[in-house]
C-alpha positions in Angstrom: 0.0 0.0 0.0 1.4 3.5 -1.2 1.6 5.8 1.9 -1.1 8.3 -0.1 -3.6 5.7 0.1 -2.5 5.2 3.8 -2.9 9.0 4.5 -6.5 9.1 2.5 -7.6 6.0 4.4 -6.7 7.5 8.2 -8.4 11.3 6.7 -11.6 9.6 5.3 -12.1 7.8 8.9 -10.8 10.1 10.7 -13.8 12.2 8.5 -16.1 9.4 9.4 -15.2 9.7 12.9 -15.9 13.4 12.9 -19.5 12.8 11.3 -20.3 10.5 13.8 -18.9 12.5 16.5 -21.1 15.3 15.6 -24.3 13.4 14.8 -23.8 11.8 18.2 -23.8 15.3 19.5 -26.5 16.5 17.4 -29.3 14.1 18.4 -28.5 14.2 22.0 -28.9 18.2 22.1 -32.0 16.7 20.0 -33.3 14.5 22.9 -32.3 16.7 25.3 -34.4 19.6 24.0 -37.6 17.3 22.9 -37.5 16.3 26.9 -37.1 20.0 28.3 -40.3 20.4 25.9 -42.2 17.4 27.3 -41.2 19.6 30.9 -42.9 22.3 29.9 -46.1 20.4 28.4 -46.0 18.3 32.0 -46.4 21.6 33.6 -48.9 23.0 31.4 -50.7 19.8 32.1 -50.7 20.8 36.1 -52.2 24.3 35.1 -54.8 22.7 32.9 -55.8 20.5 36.2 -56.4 23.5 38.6 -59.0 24.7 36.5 -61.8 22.5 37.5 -60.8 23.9 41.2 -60.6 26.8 39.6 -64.8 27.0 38.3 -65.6 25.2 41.5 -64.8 28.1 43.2 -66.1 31.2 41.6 -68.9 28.9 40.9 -70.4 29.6 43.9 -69.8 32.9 44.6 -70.8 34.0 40.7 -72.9 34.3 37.9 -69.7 32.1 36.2 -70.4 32.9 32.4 -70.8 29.6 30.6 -69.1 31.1 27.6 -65.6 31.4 29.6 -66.2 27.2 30.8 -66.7 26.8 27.0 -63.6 28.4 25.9 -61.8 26.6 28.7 -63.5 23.3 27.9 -62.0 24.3 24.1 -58.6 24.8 24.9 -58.2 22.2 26.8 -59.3 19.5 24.0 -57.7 21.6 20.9 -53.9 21.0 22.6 -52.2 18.2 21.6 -48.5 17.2 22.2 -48.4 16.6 18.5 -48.7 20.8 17.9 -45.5 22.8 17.0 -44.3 24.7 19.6 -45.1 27.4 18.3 -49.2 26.7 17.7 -49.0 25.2 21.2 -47.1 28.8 22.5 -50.2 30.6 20.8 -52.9 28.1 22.8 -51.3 29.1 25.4 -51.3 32.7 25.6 -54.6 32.7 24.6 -55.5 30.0 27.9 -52.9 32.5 29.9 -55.3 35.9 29.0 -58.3 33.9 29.6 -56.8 32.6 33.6 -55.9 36.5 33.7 -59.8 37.5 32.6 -60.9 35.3 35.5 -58.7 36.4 38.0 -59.4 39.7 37.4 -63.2 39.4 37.5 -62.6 38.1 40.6 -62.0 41.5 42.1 -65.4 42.7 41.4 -66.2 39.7 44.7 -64.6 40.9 47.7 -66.2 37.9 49.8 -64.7 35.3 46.5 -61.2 37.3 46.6 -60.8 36.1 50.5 -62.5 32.6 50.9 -59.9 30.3 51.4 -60.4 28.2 48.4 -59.7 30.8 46.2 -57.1 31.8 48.3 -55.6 28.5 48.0 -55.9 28.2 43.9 -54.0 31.6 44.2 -51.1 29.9 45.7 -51.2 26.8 43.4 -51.3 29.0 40.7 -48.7 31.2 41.6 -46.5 28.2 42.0 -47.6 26.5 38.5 -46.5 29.7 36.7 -43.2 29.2 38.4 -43.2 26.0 37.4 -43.7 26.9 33.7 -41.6 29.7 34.0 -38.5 27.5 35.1 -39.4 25.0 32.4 -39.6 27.6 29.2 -36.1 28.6 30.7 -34.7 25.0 30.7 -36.6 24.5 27.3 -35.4 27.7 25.4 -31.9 26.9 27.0 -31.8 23.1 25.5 -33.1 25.3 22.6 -30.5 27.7 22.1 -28.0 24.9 22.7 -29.0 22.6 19.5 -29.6 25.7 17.3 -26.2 26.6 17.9 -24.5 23.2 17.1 -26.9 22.7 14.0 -26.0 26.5 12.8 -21.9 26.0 13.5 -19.5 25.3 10.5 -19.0 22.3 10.2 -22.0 20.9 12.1 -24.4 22.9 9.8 -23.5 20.6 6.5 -24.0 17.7 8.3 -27.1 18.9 9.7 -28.6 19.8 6.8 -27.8 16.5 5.1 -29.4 14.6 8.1 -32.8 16.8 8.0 -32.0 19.0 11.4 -33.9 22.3 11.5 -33.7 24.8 13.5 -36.3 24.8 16.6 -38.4 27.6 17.7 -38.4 29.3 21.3 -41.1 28.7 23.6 -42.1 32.9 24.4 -44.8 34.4 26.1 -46.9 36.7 24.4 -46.2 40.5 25.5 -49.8 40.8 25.9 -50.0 38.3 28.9 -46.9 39.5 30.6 -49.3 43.0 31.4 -51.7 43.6 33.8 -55.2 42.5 32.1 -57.3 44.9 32.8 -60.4 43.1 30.6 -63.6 42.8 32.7 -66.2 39.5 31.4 -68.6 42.5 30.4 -66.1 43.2 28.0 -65.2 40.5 26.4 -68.6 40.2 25.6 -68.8 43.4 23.6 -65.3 42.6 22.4 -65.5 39.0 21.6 -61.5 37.4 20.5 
């Protein structure tokens, strides 16, 4: 054997060392970032299950609008872990403003505002959001993480061969991050 076709031999698997080096790499930033979304769903999930505590509640202290059970009942059955992240991050804003809408109608019952089952959904609620909060962090950090080893020289040829694509981050909408200041009445004149 000429040393030439030594030297191609030990470059071509060194190469095919490389590719699987990187592939490795690639797919378990991959499987890292698919599980720090299934996170975030789980905790979603837990939000989802206050809300029958939730209507339980202002149930009976309220004229609860059967419209805003509706929506609820809705957006519960329209997710699905099969959504893209970001058709699930638009559910979600929306389900976020409608919590918000509640919560804030809840001001207009001074006697609902203190009972202690409210009181208590508060609290799980509060710690729920920081729950989902610390989740979209670890999520949009696996995130940023893969994006950045599929969009590096020479990662990127070798992603785009294999079928990587970029990933979107899981935001929330600016909208729910305010003070919602939207009263049931209305929502009813303003239907979204």
């Amino acid at each position: 054997m000429s040393p030439i076709t030594v030297i191609i031999m030990i470059l071509l698997a060194a190469l095919v060392g490389y590719a699987i080096f990187i592939f490795n790499k690639i797919v378990k930033a991959s499987n890292l970032n698919i599980e720090a979304f299934s996170n975030v769903d789980l905790v979603l999930k837990k939000r989802f299950d206050l809300i029958p505590n939730l209507e339980e509640v202002v149930k009976g202290y309220t004229n609860y609008e059967k419209t805003t059970l509706e929506d609820i009942t809705r957006m519960r059955t329209n997710l699905s872990e099969k959504m893209s992240v970001s058709s699930r991050q638009k559910e979600e804003d929306k389900f976020s403003a409608l919590i918000k809408d509640i919560v804030v109608s809840v001001e207009n019952y001074p006697n609902l505002k203190s009972s202690e089952n409210f009181l208590q959904f508060q609290q799980a609620l509060t710690k729920v959001e920081e729950e989902i909060e610390l989740a979209r962090r670890y999520y949009n950090g696996t995130t940023r993480n893969y994006n950045a080893l599929i969009q590096q020289f020479p990662n990127n040829v070798l992603a785009k061969i294999l079928g990587f694509k970029k990933r979107s981050f899981f935001e929330v909408d600016l909208l729910t991050r305010e003070n919602v200041t939207i009263t049931f009445e209305d929502r009813r004149k303003n239907p979204r």
